[in-house]
C-alpha positions, 0 to 999 in steps of 0.5 A, a space after each residue: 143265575 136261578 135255576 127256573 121251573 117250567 110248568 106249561 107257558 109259565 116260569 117258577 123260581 123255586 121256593 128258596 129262590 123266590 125269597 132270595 129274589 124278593 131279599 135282593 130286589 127289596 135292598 135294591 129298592 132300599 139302597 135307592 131310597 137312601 140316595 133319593 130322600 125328599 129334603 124339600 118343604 112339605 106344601 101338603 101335609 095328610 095325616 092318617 089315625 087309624 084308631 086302634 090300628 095295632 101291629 096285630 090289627 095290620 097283620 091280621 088285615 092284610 091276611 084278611 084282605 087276601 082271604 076275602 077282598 083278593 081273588 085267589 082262584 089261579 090255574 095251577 097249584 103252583 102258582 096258587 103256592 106262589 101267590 101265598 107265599 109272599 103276603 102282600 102289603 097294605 098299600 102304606 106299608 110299602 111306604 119308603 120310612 117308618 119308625 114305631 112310636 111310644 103310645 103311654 099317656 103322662 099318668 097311665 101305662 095304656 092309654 085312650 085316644 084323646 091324650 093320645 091325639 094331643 100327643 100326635 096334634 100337639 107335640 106334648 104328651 098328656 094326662 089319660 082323656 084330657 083334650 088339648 092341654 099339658 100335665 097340670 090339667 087333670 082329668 076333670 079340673 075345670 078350673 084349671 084347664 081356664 089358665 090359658 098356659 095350660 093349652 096346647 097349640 096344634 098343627 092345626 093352629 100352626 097351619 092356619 097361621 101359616 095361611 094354610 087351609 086345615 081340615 079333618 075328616 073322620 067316620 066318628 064323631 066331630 068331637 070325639 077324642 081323637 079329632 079335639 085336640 085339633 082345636 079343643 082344650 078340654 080336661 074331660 074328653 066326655 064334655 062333647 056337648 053340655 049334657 055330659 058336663 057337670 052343673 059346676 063345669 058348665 057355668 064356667 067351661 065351654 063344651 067342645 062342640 061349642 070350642 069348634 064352632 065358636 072358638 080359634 082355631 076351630 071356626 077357621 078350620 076349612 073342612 069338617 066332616 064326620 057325625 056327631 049331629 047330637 052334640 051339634 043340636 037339640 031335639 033330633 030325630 033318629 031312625 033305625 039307620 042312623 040312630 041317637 048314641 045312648 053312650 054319647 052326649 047329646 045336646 040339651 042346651 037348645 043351641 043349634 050349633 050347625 046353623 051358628 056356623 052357617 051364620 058365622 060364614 055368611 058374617 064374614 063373606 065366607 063362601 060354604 057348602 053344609 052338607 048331610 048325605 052322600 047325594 050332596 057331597 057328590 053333588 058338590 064335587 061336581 061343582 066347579 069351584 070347590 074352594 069353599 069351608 064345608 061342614 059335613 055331618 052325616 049321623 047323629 053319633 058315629 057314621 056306620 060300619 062300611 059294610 053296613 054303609 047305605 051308599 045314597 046316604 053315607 059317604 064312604 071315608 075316601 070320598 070324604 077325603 078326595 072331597 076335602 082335598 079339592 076344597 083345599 087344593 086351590 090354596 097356593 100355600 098348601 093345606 093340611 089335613 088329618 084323617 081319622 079311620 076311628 071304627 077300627 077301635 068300635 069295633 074292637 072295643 065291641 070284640 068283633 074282630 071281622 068288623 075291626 078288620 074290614 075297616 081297617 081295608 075302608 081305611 086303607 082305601 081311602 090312603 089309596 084315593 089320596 095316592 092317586 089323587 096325588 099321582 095325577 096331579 103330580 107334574 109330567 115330567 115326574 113318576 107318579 108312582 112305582 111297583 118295586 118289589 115291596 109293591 105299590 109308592 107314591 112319588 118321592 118328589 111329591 111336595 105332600 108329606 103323606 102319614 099313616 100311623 095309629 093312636 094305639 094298639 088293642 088287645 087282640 093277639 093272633 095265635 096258636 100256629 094256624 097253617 098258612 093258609 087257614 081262615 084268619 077268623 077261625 080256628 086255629 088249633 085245640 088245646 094240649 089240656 082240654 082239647 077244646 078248639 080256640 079262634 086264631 083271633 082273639 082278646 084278652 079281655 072284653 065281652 067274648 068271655 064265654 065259658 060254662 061249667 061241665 063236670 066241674 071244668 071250666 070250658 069256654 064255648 066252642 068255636 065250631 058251634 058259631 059262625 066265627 066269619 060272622 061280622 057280628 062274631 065276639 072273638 073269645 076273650 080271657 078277661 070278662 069285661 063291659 067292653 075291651 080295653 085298649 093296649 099299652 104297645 107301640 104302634 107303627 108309623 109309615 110316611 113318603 114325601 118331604 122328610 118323610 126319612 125323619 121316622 126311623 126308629 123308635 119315636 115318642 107319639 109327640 114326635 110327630 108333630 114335630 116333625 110335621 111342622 118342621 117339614 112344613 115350616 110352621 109353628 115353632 119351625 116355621 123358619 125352617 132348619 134354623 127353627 126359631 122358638 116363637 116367643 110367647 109369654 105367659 099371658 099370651 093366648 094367641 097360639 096357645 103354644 105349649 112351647 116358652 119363649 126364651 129369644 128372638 133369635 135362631 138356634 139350630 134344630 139339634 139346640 132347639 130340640 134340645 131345649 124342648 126337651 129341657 124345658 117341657 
C-alpha cells in the first residue's frame, strides 16, 4: 500500500513512491516481455541510422523535447513537480530490446560514416571511408577495389534476391556515406560522382551515383528517395533554397543519370513515378496504386534542416517514409527498407547543437509515422500497441522487425550540474578558476573554440552575451577546428518485432546485419535456424557476399557463427 496526497481533485504519491511505483510497474512490463518474445520470421524489416545520434545526443533530446515540443504549463506546483520528475522517453527508447554496438573501423579508433554503414549493411567491418568493401581496399586503391572478392553483399542485395522489395530513404544525399554501402562498392566515400574522382580512378572506376543507377543491386532497388541532384546531373541550376553543396561533388561528365533510370524502367516494363517536391510526392499517395519504383530527389545536396524546411516543396522524413512503405507493402514476400536521419551529424558537425537536437525529434517523428502505420494495419484480433510504464510500444506480434540505432557518436558532452529544470541549451554553471560561465552543451573540438586574451588570461567568450537558444548557436568548443569530428563511443541500439531479443548486450556494429538476415531469412540465413553458408566461390560475383563457401550443407547457427568468425 502507498500512502497518497490529496491536493484538490488530484491524488500525489509521494516522491519516493513515485520511483518505487514506476521500478515495479517497469519489472513487471520486463518480466512479460520475457515470456512473450517474438521468434517468428520477420516479413518487414525497418532500418532507422540516425547519424551521429550518440548516447549524449539522446539524452539531450529528450530534454530538449520536453523543454521546447511538450507543453508544461500544469495547474499546481505539484503536478508541475510530478511531470519533471520522470524524463520521458523517446518513443524508441520504450522499445522492449536493446544492446550497444561497438562503432571503431578496422584502421581507426573513430571512425566516419561510410566504414561504419558497411558495418550495419554489410555484416563485415572496414577501412576508415571506404564504401562496400572488405579490409584489403584502402582508402583510395582503385585498382583493387575492381577484384570483385573485394565487395561486400548487402542486406539490400540479400533481400532483392529474397524477392523482397528494397528501399531507402534519407534527407541527405542519395549517395552519401551512409546510404552506399547499400549498393556501392567504392574505396573513396568522396567519389559521389565523377568530379571528385581522380583522372586515373576515373578511367577504370565507376562513381557511385553511376553504381546506383546502372549497377545491381542499385537499379533494382524499389524506393529511393533523398537529395543529391548534382551528383545525378550536369548543369543545374540553384537558388537560395536549395543551393549547389560547394563541399560536394558535382556532376561533370554530362550524363543526366535521372533520365538513365527513367529509361532503365520503361525498358523493362517497370511501372515508376519520378518525383522532385513535396506537392508530388502527396499527389502520388493519393493514387490508388501505389506499387511502383520511385525515385525521389528533392535538392541538389542534402535536403533542409526540418526547421527550416518549406512544407510545399520538401517532404518531411516520415512522409518520405510512409510514402515507401506504401510503395512496397503490396509485395507478399515483405520489404526491406533503411532510413537514415543524417542531419543530425551536419549539424553537429557545424557545432549547432540546437539544430542536431531538433533533428534528432524529425527522426523521432518519422519512427512514430512507421508505429502507427504498422498499428493499423496490424490484424483485429491483436493489440496495436500498449502505454505501460516505460510509455508508448508497438505490438510484439508484428511480422516487422523494426531498428532504431546510430552509426556513431560525436563530441558533445553535457555538463557541469545544471539544475533539473534549467534550459538544456544554456548555461550551466560558472567556473571554480575564473568564474566565467560555460553552456550545459557543449564540444570538445570544432568551430565553437572562442577564446581571447584579457590581462594575460585566456578567457572564452561569455555565453550570456549570445543568444545560446539560437538554432544558429556554435556550442563552446575545446579544440579549434575546420569542423567537429566524430566520436569513437558505442552507440545504441533498440529494436520490437520478430527477434528483436537478439540485441542484448554489448554487439560488434557488424552484428546487425546479421541478425536482420537471420530474422528474415535471406542471404546467408535464408534457410532459417539451420542457416546454410551460400557457396560462393572466388570468381563469383553474382552476390558479392563477403561470406566463403566451404559446403553445401546446413550447420547450425551457434557452428556457422562460429565459422564466420574463424574465416573473416
Amino acid at each position: 500500500m502507498y500512502n497518497v496526497l490529496l491536493l484538490g481533485n488530484s491524488f500525489f504519491l509521494p516522491d519516493r513512491n513515485i520511483w518505487m511505483q514506476n521500478g515495479l510497474l517497469e519489472l513487471e512490463e520486463s518480466v512479460k516481455l520475457q515470456k512473450s518474445r517474438n521468434e517468428g520470421v520477420a516479413r518487414n524489416v525497418i532500418l532507422f541510422v540516425g547519424d551521429g545520434m550518440g548516447p549524449n545526443t539522446l539524452t539531450a533530446s529528450r530534454v530538449y523535447k520536453r523543454q521546447y515540443r511538450e507543453n508544461t504549463k500544469h495547474n499546481s506546483r505539484w503536478e508541475d513537480l510530478y511531470k519533471h520528475k520522470k524524463e520521458r522517453n523517446l518513443i524508441f527508447e520504450d522499445f522492449p530490446s536493446m544492446g550497444m554496438l561497438k562503432t571503431y573501423a578496422v584502421d581507426k579508433q573513430v571512425p566516419d560514416s561510410a566504414c561504419t554503414a558497411t558495418a550495419l549493411f554489410c555484416g563485415a567491418k572496414t577501412n576508415y571511408e571506404t564504401v562496400g568493401v572488405d579490409e584489403s581496399v584502402l582508402l583510395g586503391d582503385c585498382d583493387t577495389s575492381l577484384n570483385q572478392t573485394t565487395h561486400l553483399s548487402s542486406i539490400m542485395k540479400w533481400a532483392l534476391d529474397a524477392g523482397k522489395d528494397t528501399g531507402f530513404v534519407t534527407n541527405m544525399r542519395v549517395t552519401h556515406a551512409t546510404p552506399s554501402p547499400l549498393y556501392a562498392h567504392c574505396p573513396d566515400r568522396r567519389w559521389e560522382c565523377d568530379g571528385k574522382m581522380p583522372s586515373a580512378a576515373r578511367d577504370k572506376c565507376k562513381d557511385i551515383a553511376r553504381q546506383l543507377i546502372e549497377d545491381e543491386p542499385g537499379r533494382n532497388i524499389k524506393v529511393i528517395m533523398g537529395g543529391g541532384r548534382q551528383c545525378l546531373q550536369t548543369n543545374l541550376n540553384a537558388s537560395e533554397y536549395d543551393p549547389l553543396d560547394g563541399w560536394a561533388c558535382r556532376r561533370k561528365d554530362g550524363l543526366d543519370l535521372i533520365s538513365m533510370w527513367k529509361r532503365d524502367k520503361e525498358s523493362r516494363n517497370l511501372p515508376y513515378h519520378l518525383l522532385s517536391n513535396a506537392d508530388e510526392l502527396r499527389a502520388f499517395n493519393r493514387e490508388l496504386n501505389t506499387s511502383k519504383y520511385l525515385l525521389g530527389i528533392f535538392a541538389n545536396s542534402h535536403l533542409p534542416y526540418e526547421y527550416l524546411r518549406d512544407d510545399s516543396e520538401t517532404p518531411s522524413l516520415a512522409e518520405m517514409v510512409i510514402t515507401a512503405i506504401n510503395a512496397m507493402s503490396q509485395n507478399p514476400r515483405g520489404f526491406l527498407l533503411v532510413v537514415e536521419g543524417g542531419l543530425i551529424d551536419i549539424a553537429h558537425h557545424r557545432g549547432t547543437a540546437r539544430k542536431a537536437l531538433d533533428e534528432t525529434l524529425a527522426m523521432e517523428e518519422a519512427v512514430i509515422s512507421v508505429v502507427e502505420k504498422l498499428s493499423l494495419s496490424s490484424s483485429s484480433t491483436s493489440t496495436p500497441h500498449s502505454h505501460t510504464a516505460s510509455g508508448f510500444m508497438p505490438n510484439m506480434s508484428s511480422e516487422t522487425l523494426l531498428i532504431v540505432t546510430s552509426d556513431h557518436t560525436h563530441t558533445m558532452s553535457i555538463n557541469g550540474y545544471p539544475k533539473r529544470d534549467d534550459d538544456i541549451l544554456g548555461i550551466a554553471s560558472a567556473s571554480k578558476i575564473n568564474g566565467r560561465e560555460y553552456t550545459t552543451l557543449s564540444y570538445a573540438n570544432g568551430v565553437g573554440f572562442k577564446y581571447n586574451c584579457s590581462e594575460g588570461k585566456a578567457l572564452w567568450e561569455d555565453p550570456k552575451e549570445a543568444k545560446t537558444t539560437s538554432f544558429e548557436y556554435k556550442q563552446q568548443a575545446t579544440v579549434l577546428q575546420d569542423e567537429e569530428t566524430h566520436g569513437g563511443g558505442d552507440v545504441t541500439i533498440y529494436a520490437t518485432g520478430p527477434m528483436a531479443h537478439l540485441f542484448h548486450r554489448v554487439h560488434e556494429q557488424s552484428y546487425v546485419a546479421h541478425v536482420i538476415a537471420y530474422a528474415s531469412h535471406i542471404g546467408p540465413y535464408s534457410d532459417g535456424i539451420s542457416a546454410r553458408i551460400p557457396l560462393s566461390d572466388a570468381t563469383s560475383s553474382s552476390s558479392g557476399c563477403c561470406l566463403t563457401k566451404f559446403s553445401a550443407y546446413s550447420m547450425p547457427i551457434t557452428l556457422v557463427l562460429t565459422w564466420i568468425t574463424i574465416n573473416l
